[in-house]
LOLUMKE-196847 format. One record per residue (C-alpha): x, y, z; residue in three letters; chain; residue number from 1. Coordinates in steps of 0.1 Angstrom, whole numbers, padded with zeros to 4 digits. Layout:
BEGIN
@xx: X	yy: Y	zz: Z	code: Ala	unit: A	pos: NUM
...
***
This chain:
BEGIN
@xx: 0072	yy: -0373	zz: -0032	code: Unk	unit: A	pos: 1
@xx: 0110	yy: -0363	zz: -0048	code: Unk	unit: A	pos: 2
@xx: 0134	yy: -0346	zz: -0027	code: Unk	unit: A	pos: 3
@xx: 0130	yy: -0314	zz: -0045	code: Unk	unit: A	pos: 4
@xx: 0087	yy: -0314	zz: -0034	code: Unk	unit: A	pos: 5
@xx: 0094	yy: -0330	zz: 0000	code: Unk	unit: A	pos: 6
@xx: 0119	yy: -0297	zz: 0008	code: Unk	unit: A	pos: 7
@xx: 0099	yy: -0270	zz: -0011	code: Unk	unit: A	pos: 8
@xx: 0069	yy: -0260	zz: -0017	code: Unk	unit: A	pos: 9
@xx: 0053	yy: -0274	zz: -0051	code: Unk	unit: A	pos: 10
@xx: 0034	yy: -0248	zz: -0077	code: Unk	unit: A	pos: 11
@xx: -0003	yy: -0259	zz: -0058	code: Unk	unit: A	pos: 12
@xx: 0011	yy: -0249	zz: -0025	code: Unk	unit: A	pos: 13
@xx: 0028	yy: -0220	zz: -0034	code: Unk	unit: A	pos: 14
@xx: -0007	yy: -0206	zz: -0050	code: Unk	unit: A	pos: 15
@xx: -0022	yy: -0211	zz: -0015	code: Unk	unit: A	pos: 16
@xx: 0003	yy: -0194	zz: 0001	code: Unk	unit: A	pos: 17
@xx: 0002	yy: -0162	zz: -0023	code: Unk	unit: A	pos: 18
@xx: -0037	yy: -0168	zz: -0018	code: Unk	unit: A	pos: 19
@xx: -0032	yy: -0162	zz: 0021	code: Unk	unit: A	pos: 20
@xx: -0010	yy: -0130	zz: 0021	code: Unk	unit: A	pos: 21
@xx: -0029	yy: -0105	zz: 0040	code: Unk	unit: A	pos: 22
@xx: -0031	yy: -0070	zz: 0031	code: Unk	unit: A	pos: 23
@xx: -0007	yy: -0055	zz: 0062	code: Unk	unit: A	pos: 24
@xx: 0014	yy: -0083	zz: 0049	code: Unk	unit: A	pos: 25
@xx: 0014	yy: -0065	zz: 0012	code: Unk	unit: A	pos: 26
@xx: 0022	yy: -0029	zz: 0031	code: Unk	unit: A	pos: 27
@xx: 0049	yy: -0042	zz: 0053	code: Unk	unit: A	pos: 28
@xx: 0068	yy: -0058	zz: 0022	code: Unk	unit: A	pos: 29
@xx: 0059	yy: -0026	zz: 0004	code: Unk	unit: A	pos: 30
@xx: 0075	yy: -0005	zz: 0029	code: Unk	unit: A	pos: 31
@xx: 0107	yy: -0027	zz: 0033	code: Unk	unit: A	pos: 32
@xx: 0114	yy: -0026	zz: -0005	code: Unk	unit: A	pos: 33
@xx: 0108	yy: 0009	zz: -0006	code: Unk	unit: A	pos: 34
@xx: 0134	yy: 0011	zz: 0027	code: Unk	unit: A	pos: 35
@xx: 0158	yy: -0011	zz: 0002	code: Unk	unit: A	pos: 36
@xx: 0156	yy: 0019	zz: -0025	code: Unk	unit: A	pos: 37
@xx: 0141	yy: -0002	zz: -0051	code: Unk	unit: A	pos: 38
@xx: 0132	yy: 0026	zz: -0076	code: Unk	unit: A	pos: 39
@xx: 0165	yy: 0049	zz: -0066	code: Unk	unit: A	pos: 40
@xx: 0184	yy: 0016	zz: -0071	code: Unk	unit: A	pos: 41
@xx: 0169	yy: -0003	zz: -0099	code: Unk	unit: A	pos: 42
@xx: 0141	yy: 0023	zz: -0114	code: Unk	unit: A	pos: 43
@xx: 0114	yy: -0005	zz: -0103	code: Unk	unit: A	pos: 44
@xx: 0085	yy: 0007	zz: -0077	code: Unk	unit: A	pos: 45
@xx: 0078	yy: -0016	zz: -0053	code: Unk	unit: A	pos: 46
@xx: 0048	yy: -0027	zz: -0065	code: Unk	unit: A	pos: 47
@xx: 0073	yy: -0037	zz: -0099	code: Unk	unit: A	pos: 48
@xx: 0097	yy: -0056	zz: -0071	code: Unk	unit: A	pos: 49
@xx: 0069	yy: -0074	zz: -0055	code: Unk	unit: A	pos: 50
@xx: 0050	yy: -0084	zz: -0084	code: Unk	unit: A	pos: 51
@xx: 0085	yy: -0102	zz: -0099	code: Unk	unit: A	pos: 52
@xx: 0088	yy: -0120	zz: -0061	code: Unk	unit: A	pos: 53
@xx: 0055	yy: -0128	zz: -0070	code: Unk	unit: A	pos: 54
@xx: 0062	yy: -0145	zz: -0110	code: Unk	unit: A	pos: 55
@xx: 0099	yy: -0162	zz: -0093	code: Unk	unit: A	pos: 56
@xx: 0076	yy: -0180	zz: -0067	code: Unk	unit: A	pos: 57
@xx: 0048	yy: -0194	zz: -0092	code: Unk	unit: A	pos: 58
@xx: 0071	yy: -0205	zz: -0116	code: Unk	unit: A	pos: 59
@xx: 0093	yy: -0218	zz: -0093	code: Unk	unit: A	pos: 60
@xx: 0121	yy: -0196	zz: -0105	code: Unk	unit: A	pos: 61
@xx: 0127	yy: -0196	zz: -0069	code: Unk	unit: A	pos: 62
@xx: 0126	yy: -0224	zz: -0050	code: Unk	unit: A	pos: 63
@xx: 0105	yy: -0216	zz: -0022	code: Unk	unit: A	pos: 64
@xx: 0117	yy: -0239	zz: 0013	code: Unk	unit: A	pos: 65
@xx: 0088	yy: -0252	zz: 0036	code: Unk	unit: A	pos: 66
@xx: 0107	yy: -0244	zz: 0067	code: Unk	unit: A	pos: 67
@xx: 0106	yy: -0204	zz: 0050	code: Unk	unit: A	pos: 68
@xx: 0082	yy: -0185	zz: 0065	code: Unk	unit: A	pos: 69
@xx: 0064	yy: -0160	zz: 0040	code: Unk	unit: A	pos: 70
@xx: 0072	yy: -0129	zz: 0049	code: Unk	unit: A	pos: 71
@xx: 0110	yy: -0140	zz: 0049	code: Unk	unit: A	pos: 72
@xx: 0107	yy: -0152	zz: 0016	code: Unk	unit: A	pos: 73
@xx: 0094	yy: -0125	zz: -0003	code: Unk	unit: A	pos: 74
@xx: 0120	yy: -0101	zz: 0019	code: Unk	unit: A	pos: 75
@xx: 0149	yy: -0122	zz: 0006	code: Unk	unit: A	pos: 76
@xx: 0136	yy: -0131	zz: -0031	code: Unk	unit: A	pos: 77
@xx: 0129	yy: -0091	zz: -0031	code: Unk	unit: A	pos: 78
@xx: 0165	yy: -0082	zz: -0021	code: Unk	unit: A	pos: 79
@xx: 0176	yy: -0104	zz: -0047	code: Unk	unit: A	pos: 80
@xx: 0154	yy: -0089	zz: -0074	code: Unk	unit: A	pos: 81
@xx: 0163	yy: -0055	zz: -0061	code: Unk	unit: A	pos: 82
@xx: 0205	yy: -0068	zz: -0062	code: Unk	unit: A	pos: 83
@xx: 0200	yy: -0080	zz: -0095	code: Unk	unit: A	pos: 84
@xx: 0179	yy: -0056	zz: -0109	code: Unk	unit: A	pos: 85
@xx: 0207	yy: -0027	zz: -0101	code: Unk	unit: A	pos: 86
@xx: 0231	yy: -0045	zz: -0118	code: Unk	unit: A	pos: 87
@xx: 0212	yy: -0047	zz: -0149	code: Unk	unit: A	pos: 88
@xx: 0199	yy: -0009	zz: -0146	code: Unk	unit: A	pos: 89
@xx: 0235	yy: 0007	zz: -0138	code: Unk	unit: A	pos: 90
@xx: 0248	yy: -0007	zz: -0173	code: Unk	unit: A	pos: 91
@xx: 0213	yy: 0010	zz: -0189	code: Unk	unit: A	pos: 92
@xx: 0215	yy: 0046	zz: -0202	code: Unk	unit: A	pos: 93
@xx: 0191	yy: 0041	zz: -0227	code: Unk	unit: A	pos: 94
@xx: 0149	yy: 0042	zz: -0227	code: Unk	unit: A	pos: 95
@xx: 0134	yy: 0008	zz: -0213	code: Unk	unit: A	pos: 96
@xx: 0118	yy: -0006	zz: -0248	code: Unk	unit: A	pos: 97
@xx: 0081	yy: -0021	zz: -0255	code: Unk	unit: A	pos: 98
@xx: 0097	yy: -0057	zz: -0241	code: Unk	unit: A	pos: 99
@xx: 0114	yy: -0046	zz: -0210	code: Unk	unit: A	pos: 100
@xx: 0087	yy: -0030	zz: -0197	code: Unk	unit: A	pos: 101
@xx: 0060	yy: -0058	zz: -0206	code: Unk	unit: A	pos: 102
@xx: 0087	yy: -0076	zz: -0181	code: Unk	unit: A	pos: 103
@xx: 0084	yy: -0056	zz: -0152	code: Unk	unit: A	pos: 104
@xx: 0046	yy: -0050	zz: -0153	code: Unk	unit: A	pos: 105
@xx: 0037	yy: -0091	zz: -0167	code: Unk	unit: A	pos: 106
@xx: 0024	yy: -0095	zz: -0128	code: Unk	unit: A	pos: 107
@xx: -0006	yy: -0076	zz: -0133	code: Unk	unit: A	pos: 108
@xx: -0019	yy: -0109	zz: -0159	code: Unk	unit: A	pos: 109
@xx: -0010	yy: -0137	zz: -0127	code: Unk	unit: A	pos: 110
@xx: -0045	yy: -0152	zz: -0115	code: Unk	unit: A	pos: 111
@xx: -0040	yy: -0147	zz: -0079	code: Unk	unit: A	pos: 112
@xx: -0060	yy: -0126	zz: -0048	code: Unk	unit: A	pos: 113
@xx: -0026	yy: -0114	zz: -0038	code: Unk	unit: A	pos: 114
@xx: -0020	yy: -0095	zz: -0071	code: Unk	unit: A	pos: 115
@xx: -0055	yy: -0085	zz: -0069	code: Unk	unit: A	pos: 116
@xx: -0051	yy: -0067	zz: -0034	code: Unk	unit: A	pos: 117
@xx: -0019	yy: -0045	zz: -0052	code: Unk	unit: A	pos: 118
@xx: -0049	yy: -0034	zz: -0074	code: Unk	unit: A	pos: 119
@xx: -0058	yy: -0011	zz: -0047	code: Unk	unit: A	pos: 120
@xx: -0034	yy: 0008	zz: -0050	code: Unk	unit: A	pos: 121
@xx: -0030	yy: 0045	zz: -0036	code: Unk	unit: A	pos: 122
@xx: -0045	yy: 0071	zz: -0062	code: Unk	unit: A	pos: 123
@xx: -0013	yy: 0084	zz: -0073	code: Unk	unit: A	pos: 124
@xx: -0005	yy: 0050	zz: -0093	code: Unk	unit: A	pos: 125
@xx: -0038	yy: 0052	zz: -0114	code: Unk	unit: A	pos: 126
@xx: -0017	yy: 0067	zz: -0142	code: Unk	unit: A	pos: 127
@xx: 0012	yy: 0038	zz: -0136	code: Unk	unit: A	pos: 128
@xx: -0024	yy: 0015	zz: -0139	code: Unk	unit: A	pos: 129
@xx: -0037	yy: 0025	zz: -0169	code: Unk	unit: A	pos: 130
@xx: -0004	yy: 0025	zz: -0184	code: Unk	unit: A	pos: 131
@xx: 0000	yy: -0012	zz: -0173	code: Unk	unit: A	pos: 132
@xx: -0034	yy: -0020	zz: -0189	code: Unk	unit: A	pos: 133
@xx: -0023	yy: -0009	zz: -0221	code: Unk	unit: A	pos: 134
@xx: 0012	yy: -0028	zz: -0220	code: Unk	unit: A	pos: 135
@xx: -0007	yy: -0066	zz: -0210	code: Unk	unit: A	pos: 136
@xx: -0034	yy: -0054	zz: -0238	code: Unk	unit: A	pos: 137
@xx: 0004	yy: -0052	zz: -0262	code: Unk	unit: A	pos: 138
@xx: 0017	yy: -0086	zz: -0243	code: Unk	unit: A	pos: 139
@xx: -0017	yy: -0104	zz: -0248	code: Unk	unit: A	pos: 140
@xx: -0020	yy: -0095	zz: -0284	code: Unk	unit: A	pos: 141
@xx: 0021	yy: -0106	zz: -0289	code: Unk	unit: A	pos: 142
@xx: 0010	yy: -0138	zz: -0271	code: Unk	unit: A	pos: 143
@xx: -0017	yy: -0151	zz: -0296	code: Unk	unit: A	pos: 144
@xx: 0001	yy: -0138	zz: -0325	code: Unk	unit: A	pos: 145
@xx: 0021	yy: -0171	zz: -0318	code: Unk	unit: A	pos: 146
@xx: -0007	yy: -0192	zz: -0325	code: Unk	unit: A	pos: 147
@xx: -0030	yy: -0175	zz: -0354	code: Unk	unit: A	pos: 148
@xx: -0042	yy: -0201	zz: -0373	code: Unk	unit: A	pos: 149
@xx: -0046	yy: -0226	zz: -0340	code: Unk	unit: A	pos: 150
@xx: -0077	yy: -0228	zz: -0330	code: Unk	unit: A	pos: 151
@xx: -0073	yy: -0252	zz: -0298	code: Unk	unit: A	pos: 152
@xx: -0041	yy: -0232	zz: -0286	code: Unk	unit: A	pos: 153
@xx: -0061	yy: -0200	zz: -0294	code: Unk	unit: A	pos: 154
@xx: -0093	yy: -0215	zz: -0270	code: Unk	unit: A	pos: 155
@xx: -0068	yy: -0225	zz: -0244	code: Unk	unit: A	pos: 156
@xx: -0054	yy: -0196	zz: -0241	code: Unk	unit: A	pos: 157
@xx: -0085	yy: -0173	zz: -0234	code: Unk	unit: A	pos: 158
@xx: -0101	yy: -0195	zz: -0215	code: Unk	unit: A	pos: 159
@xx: -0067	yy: -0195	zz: -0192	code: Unk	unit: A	pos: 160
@xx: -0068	yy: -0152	zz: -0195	code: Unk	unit: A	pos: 161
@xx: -0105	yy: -0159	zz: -0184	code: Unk	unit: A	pos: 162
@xx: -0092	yy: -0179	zz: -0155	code: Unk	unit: A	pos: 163
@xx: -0109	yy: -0212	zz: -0161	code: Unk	unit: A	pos: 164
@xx: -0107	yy: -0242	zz: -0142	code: Unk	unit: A	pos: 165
@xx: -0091	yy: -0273	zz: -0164	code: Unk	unit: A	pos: 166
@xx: -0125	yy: -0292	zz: -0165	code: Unk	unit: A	pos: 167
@xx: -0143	yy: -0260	zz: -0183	code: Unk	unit: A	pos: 168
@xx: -0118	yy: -0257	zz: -0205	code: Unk	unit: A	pos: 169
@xx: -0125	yy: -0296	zz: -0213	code: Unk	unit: A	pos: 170
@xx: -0160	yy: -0287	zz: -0219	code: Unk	unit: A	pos: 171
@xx: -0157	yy: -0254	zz: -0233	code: Unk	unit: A	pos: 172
@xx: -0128	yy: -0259	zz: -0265	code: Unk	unit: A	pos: 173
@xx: -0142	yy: -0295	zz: -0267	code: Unk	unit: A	pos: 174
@xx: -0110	yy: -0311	zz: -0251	code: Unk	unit: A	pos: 175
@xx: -0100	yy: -0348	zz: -0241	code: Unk	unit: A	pos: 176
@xx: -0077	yy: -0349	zz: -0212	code: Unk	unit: A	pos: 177
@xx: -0049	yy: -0362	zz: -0230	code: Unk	unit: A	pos: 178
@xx: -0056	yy: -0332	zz: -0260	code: Unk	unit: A	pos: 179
@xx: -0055	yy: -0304	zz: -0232	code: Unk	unit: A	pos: 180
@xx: -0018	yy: -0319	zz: -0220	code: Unk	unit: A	pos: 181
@xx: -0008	yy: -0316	zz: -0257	code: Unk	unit: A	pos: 182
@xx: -0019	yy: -0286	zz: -0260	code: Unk	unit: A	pos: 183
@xx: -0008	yy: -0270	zz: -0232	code: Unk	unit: A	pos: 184
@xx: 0031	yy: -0281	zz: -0233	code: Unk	unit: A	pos: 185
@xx: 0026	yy: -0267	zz: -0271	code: Unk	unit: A	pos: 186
@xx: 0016	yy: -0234	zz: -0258	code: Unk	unit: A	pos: 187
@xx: 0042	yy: -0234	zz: -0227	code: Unk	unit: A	pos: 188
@xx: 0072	yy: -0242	zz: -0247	code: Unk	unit: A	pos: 189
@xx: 0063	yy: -0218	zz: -0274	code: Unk	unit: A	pos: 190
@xx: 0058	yy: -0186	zz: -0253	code: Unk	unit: A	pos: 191
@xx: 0091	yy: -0199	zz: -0233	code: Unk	unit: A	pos: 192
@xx: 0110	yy: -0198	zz: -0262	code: Unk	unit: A	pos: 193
@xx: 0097	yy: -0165	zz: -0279	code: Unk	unit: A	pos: 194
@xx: 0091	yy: -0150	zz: -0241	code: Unk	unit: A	pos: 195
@xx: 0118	yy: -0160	zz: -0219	code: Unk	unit: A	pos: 196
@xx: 0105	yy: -0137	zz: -0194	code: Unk	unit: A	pos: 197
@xx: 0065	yy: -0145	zz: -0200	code: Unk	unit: A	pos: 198
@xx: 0041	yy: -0143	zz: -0181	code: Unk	unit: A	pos: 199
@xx: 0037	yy: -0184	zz: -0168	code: Unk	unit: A	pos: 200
@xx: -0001	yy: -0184	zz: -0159	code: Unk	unit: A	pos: 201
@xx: -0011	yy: -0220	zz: -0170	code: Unk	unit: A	pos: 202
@xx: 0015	yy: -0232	zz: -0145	code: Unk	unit: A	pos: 203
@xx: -0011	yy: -0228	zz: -0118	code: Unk	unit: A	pos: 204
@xx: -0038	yy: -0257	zz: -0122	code: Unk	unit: A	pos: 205
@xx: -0071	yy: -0245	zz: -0094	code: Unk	unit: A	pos: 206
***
């Protein structure tokens, strides 16, 4: 174990964690980033604050410290969003485009239970939903636009949209181990360098 894993929590551990957040957890954090003035601030709900805590901590864009305690982390990773998101927005006086807005909603596509319990909502953000659904349909399509005309890259992909374990995948798009590892850094370095701020889903190995 490096340095780095033995003082933070490593991508496996950090699913786990995300896995564990209970629901009054999710309406506390809620209720503190509204009490920050996330959307008077930075024109992100806080549902848009906690689902970019959320896509820092899985991709490790934010180191997350073992002796951190949950709650605390996503408090201080959302004051940081929230800091750095005002920044960005007080320079904006122009209408969010197609991209910017794929970036704020891209947690809606992580695999996780946690993201699942912000499905439920309150009825008042079933417009904000449907809206979303339509925005990962746009990122989905932008995403294997990349790799029209390769077929394992195009299998990898839906199978990860479909949540699949590594060893279907194996089975399913006909895979060695040593052809899925190719095939996923080829994907992964792709979308990083088109999408700087994509959505990193294959990260996470269940």
């Amino acid at each position: 174990m490096d340095t780095s894993t033995a003082a933070h929590y490593s991508e496996i551990e950090v699913q786990d964690l995300l896995d564990s957040l209970a629901e009054p957890d999710i309406v506390r954090l809620l209720q503190i980033y509204r009490t920050l003035g996330c959307t008077a601030r930075t024109g992100l709900s806080e549902h848009d604050v906690l689902g970019q805590v959320i896509v820092k901590a899985l991709s490790l864009d934010r180191r997350w410290p073992r002796d951190v305690k949950t709650i605390s982390f996503f408090i201080e990773t959302g004051k940081s969003v929230i800091s750095n998101e005002e920044e960005k927005y007080s320079k904006l006086n122009v209408t969010p485009t197609v991209d910017e807005l794929l970036a704020v909603k891209d947690d809606s596509l992580i695999p996780t239970s946690a993201t699942a319990k912000l499905s439920h909502a309150p009825a008042e953000t079933g417009i904000e939903h449907c809206q979303s659904e339509n925005l990962i349909t746009t990122w989905v399509q932008k995403i294997q636009q990349l790799f029209e005309g390769d077929t394992e890259a195009d299998c990898f992909i839906k199978q990860k949209l479909e949540q699949q374990k590594k060893s279907r995948i194996l089975i399913l798009c006909e895979f060695t181990d040593q052809v899925y590892r190719n095939v996923e850094k080829r994907v992964k370095d792709k979308v990083r360098k088109r999408f700087p701020n994509g959505l990193p889903w294959w990260e996470v190995e269940s």
